[in-house]
KETOR-691020 format. One record per residue: x, y, z of N, C-alpha, C in turn; residue in three letters. Coordinates in steps of 0.02 Angstrom, whole numbers, padded with zeros to 5 digits, always signed. Atoms other than C-alpha are relative to their C-alpha. Layout:
XYZXYZXYZala;...
This chain:
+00040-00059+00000+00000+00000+00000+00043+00063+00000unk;-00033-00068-00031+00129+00134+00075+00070-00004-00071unk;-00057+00020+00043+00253+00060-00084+00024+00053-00030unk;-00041-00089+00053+00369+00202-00183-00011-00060-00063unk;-00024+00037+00060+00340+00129-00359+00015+00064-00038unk;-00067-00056+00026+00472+00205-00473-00029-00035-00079unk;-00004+00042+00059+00457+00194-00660+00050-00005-00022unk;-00078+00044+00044+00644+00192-00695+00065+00018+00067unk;-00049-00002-00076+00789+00153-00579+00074+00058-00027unk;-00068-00044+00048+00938+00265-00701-00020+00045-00057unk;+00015-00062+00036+00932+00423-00804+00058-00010-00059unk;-00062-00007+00027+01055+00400-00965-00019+00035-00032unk;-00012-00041+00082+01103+00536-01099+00046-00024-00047unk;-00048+00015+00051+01160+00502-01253+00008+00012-00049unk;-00018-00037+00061+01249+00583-01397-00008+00082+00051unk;-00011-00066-00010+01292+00744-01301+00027+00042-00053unk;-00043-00068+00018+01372+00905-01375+00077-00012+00009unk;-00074-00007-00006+01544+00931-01403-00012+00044+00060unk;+00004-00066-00057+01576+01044-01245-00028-00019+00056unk;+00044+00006-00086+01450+00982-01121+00033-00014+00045unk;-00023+00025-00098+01485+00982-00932-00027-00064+00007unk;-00011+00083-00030+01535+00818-00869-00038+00015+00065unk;+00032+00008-00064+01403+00765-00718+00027-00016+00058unk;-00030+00022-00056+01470+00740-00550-00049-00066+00043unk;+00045+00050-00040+01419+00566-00498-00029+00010+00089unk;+00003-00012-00065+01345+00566-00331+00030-00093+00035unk;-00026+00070-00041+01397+00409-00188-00046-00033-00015unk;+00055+00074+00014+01232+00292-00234+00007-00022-00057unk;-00020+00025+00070+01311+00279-00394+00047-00038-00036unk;-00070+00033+00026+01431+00162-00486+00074+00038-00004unk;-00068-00034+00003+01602+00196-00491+00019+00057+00049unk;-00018-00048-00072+01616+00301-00329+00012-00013+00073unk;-00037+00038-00044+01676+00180-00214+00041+00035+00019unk;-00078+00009-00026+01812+00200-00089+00039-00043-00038unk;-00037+00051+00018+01959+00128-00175+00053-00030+00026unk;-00034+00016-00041+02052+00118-00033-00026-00085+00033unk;+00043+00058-00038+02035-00077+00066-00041+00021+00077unk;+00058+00003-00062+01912-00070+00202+00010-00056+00052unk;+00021+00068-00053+01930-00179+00362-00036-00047-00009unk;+00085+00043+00015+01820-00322+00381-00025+00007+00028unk;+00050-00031-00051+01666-00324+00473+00023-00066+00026unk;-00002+00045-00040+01680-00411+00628-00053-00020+00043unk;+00038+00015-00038+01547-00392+00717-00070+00044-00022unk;+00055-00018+00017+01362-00347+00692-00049+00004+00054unk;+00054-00003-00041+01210-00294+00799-00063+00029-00026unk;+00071-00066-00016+01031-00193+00810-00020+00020+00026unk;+00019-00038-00043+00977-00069+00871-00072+00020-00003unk;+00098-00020+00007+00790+00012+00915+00005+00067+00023unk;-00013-00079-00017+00829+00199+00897-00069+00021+00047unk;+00074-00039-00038+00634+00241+00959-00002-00036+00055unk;+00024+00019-00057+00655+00142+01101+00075+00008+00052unk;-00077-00027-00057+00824+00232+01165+00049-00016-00025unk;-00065+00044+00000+00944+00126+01101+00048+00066-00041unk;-00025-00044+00019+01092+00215+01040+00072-00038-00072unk;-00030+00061+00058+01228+00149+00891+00069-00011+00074unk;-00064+00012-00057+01378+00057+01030+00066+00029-00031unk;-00051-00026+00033+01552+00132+01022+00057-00050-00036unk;-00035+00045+00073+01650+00060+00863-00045-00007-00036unk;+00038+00037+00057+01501+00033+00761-00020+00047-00042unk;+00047-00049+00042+01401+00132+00618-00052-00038-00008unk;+00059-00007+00026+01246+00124+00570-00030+00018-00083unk;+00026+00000+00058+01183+00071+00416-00071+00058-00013unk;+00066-00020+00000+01050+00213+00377-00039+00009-00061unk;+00030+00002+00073+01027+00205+00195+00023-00080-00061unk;-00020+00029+00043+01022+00089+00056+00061+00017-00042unk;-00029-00040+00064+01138+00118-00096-00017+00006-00049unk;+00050-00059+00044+00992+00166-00195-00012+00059+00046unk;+00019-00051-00042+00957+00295-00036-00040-00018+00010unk;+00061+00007-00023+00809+00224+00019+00035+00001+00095unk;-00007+00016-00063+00794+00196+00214+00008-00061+00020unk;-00033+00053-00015+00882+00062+00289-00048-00046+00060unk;+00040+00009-00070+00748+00040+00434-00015-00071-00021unk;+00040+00086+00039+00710-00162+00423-00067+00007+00022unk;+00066-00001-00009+00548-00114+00501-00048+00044-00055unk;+00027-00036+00051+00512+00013+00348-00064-00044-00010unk;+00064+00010+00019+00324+00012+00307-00015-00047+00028unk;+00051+00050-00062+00270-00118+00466-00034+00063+00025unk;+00022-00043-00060+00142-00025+00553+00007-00015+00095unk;-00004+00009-00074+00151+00014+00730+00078-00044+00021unk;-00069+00052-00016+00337-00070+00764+00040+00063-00007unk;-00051-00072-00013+00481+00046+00805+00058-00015-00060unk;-00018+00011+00066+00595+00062+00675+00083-00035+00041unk;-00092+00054-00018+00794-00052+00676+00036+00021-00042unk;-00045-00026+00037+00926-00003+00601+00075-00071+00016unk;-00047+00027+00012+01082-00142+00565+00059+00034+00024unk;-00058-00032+00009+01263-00095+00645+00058-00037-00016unk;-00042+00033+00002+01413-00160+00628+00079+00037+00006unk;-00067-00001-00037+01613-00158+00682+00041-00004-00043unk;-00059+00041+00039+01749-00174+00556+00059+00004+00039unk;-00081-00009-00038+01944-00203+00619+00028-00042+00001unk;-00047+00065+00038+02071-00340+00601+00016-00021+00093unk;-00018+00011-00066+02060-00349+00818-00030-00072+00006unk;+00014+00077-00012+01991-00534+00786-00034-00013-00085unk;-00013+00022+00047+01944-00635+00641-00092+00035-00025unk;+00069-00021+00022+01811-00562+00504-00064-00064+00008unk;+00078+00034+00007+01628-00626+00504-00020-00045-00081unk;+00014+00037+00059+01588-00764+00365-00036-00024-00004unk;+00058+00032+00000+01431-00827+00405-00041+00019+00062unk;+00044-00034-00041+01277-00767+00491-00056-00051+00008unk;+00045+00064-00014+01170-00916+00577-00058+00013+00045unk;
């Protein structure tokens, strides 16, 4: 009911102008990675922001997709407080390879 329907997920142009200004990708977009290596994740939790909780120290908080949508796993439940995914990266014990 509450659904975002989209009719297209990418915008391309093609056959520009000699001359045209080059677009500045934004971060939800291909090719705009860190290209630096990244830790691994070690550790993972959730949290219940509306019910106090806060993100623990070392972790982030997933709060968006990488389309930008909202990351909330409770998105569009009614009545349920919303969760948010965190997680730990760091080489202080061995990465995470399976989630049971």
């Amino acid at each position: 009911m509450g659904e975002c329907r989209r009719l297209f997920e990418y915008f391309v142009i093609v056959g520009l102008e000699d001359g045209a200004e080059d677009l500045v990708p934004t971060a939800q977009e291909c090719g705009c990675r860190n290209s630096a290596p990244l830790a691994p994740i070690t550790d993972i939790c959730v949290i219940f922001p509306g019910l106090g909780e806060t993100v623990p120290d070392g972790f982030e908080r997933i709060t968006s997709t990488p389309m930008g949508y909202a990351a909330d796993l409770n998105h569009g439940s009614l009545r349920t407080p919303s969760v948010f995914l965190c997680f730990r990266r760091g080489y202080h014990k061995p990465p995470l390879v399976d989630i049971g």
